[in-house]
C-alpha positions in Angstrom: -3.0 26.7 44.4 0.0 25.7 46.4 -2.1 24.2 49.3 -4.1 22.5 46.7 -1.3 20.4 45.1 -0.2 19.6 48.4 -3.5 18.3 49.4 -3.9 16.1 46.2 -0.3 15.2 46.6 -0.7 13.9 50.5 -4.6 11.9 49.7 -2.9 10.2 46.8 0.4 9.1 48.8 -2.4 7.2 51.4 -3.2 4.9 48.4 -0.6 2.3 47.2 -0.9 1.0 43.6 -2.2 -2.4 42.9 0.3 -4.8 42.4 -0.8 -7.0 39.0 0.0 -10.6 38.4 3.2 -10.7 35.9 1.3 -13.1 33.1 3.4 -13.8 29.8 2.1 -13.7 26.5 3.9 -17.3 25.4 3.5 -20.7 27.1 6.9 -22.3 28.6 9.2 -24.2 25.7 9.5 -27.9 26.8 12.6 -29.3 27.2 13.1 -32.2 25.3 16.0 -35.1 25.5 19.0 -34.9 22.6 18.3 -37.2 19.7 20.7 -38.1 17.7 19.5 -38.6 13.8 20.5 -38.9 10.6 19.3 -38.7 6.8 19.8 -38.4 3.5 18.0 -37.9 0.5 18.6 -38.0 -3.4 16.7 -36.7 -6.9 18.2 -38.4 -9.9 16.2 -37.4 -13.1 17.4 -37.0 -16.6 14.3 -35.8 -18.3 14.4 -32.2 -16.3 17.6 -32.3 -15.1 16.9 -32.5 -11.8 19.8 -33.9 -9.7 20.3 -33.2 -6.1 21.0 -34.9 -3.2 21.6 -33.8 0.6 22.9 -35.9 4.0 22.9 -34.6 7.4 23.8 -36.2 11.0 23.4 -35.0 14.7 25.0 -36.4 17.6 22.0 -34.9 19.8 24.1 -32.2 21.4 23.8 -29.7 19.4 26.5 -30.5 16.7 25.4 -31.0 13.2 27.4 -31.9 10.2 26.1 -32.6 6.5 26.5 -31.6 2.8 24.2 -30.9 -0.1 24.7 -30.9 -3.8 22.8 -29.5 -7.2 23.4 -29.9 -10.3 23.7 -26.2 -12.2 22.1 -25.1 -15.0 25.7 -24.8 -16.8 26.5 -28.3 -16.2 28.5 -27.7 -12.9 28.0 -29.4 -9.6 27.4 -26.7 -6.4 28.4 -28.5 -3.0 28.2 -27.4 0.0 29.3 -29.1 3.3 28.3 -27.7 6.3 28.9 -27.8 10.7 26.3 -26.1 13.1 27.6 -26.7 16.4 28.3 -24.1 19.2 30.5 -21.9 17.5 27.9 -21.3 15.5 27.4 -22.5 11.2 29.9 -22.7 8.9 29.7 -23.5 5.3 32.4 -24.6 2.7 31.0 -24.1 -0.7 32.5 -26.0 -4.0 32.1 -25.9 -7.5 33.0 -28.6 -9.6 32.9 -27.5 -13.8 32.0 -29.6 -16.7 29.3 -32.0 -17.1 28.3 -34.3 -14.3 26.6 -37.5 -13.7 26.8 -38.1 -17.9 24.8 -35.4 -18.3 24.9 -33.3 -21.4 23.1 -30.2 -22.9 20.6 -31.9 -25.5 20.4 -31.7 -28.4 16.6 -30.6 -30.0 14.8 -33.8 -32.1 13.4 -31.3 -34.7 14.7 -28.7 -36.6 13.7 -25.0 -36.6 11.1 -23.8 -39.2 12.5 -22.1 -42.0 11.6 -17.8 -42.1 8.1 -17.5 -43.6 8.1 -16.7 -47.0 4.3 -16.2 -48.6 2.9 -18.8 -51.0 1.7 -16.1 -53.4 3.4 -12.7 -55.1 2.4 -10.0 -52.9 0.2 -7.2 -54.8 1.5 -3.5 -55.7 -0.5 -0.7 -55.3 0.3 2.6 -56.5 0.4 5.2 -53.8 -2.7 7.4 -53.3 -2.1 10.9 -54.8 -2.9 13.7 -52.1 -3.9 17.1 -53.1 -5.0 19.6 -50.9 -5.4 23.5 -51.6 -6.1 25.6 -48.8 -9.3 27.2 -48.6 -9.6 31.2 -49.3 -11.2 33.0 -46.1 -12.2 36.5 -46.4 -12.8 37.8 -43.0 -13.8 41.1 -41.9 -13.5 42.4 -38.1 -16.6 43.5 -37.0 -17.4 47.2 -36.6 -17.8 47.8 -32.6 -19.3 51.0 -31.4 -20.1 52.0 -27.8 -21.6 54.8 -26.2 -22.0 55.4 -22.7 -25.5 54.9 -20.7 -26.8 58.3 -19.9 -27.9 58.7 -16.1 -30.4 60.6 -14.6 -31.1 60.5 -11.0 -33.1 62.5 -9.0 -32.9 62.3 -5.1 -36.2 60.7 -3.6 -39.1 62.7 -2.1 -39.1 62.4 1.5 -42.0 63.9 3.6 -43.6 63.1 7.6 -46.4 64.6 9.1 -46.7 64.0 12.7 -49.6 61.4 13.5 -52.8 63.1 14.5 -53.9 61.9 18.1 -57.1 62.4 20.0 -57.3 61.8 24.0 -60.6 62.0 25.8 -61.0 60.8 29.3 -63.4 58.3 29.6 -66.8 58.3 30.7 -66.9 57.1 34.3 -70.0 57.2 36.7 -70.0 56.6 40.2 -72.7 55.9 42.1 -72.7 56.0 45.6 -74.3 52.9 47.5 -77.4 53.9 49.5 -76.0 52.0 52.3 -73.0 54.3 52.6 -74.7 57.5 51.6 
């Protein structure tokens, strides 16, 4: 077994592996020039109280400053100003209380509906009267009797003869040919 594995061992070490072409699963990220830009953006509206707004500059290197704001739905402002740079982000969060922008929680036009109360006396009924008498059951266990099967066996009748046979030789007759006689 010994000689085997070394025989295996030496044909395989004549045979390099083949050497595969490295090929990547994603295409090469472009490198694009800095851009510096800058925006800004606001929502202003009463009817759902919607009031946001958000600003945000780059220089193109990397470095990002800007703040957002939201009105809350207890009448406090959230800000939050925020750097991204190489040090990595970093956010300063605010809360202003009160009521902002003239806002105020409003007040409903219409008035609740008063509890229902029925237009017409509500009808008594006397209770149902329940009576219920338990049946009388008269039961009587049956009456079991058993006796056991009676069993009779008697062993079976066994009996050989020996098959008659018969041999007789056959019948042959031979005739010599006159030729050879």
């Amino acid at each position: 077994m010994i000689i085997f594995a070394a025989c295996v061992a030496t044909a395989l070490a004549e045979y390099a592996a083949p050497a595969y072409p490295v090929h990547h699963a994603y295409a090469p990220e472009h490198s694009y020039a800095p851009t510096p830009y800058n925006f800004e953006y606001s929502v202003n509206d009463p009817h759902s109280y919607d009031v946001k707004s958000q600003s945000e500059h780059s220089d193109g290197h990397g470095n990002v400053k800007g703040s957002y704001s939201l009105l809350e739905a207890d009448g406090s402002t959230r800000i939050v100003e925020y750097t991204a740079d190489h040090s990595g982000f970093n956010a300063e969060v605010k809360k202003i209380e009160g009521y902002s922008h003239g806002y105020s929680t409003p007040i409903p036009a219409y008035k609740s509906a008063p509890a229902y109360k029925p237009a017409y006396a509500a009808h008594s009924y006397a209770a149902p009267a329940y009576s219920y008498a338990a049946p009388a059951h008269s039961y009587a266990a049956p009456a079991y009797s058993y006796a056991a099967p009676a069993h009779s066996y008697a062993a079976p009748a066994y009996s050989y003869a020996a098959p008659a046979h018969s041999y007789a030789a056959p019948a042959h007759s031979y005739v010599t040919p006159a030729a050879y006689a």
